[in-house]
N, C-alpha and C positions, 0 to 999 in steps of 0.2 A: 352514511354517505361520506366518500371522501372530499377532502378541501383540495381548492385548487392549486396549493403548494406540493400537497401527497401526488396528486396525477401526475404533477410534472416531474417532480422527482421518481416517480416507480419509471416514467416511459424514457429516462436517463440513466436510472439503474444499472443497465448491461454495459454501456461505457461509462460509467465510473470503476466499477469491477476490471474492466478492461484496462482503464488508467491506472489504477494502484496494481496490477498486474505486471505493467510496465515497468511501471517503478519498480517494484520489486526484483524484475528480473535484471534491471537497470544495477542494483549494487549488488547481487549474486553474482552479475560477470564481473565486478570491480574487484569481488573478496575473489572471484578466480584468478583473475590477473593479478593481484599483489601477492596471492599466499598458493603457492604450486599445489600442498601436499592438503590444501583445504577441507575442514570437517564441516561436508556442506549443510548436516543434519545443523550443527551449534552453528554455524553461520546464518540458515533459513531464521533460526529462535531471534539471535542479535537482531537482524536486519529488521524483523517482524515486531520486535520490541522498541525498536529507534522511529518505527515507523506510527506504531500505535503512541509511543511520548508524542512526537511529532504534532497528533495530529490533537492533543490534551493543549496543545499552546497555540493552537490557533481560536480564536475567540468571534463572537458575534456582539456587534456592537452597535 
C-alpha cells in the first residue's frame, strides 16, 4: 500500500510534468531569441542539463 505522501504526489504528477515543461519551453524560446541560427538539438541537451544540476542543489531539510 502506498503512504500518504506517494498519493499525493502521484495525483500532482501531471502538473509537475506540465511545470518543468514550461520551464523548459521557457529557455528554448530565450536560446531562440538570443541565437538566430540555433542548434535546437545542442540547445534541448544544455537547457536539459542546467535543468537536471538545478534541481541536484535544491535540498531537503
Amino acid at each position: 500500500m502506498k503512504n500518504m505522501e506517494q498519493l499525493e504526489l502521484d495525483s500532482h504528477r501531471d502538473a509537475i510534468i506540465a511545470d518543468m515543461r514550461k520551464l523548459f519551453e521557457k529557455y528554448r524560446a530565450i536560446f531562440d531569441w538570443d541565437i538566430p541560427e540555433v542548434n535546437q538539438k545542442a540547445a534541448d541537451k544544455l537547457i536539459l542539463a542546467a535543468m537536471h544540476g538545478a534541481l541536484g542543489h535544491i535540498t531537503v531539510q
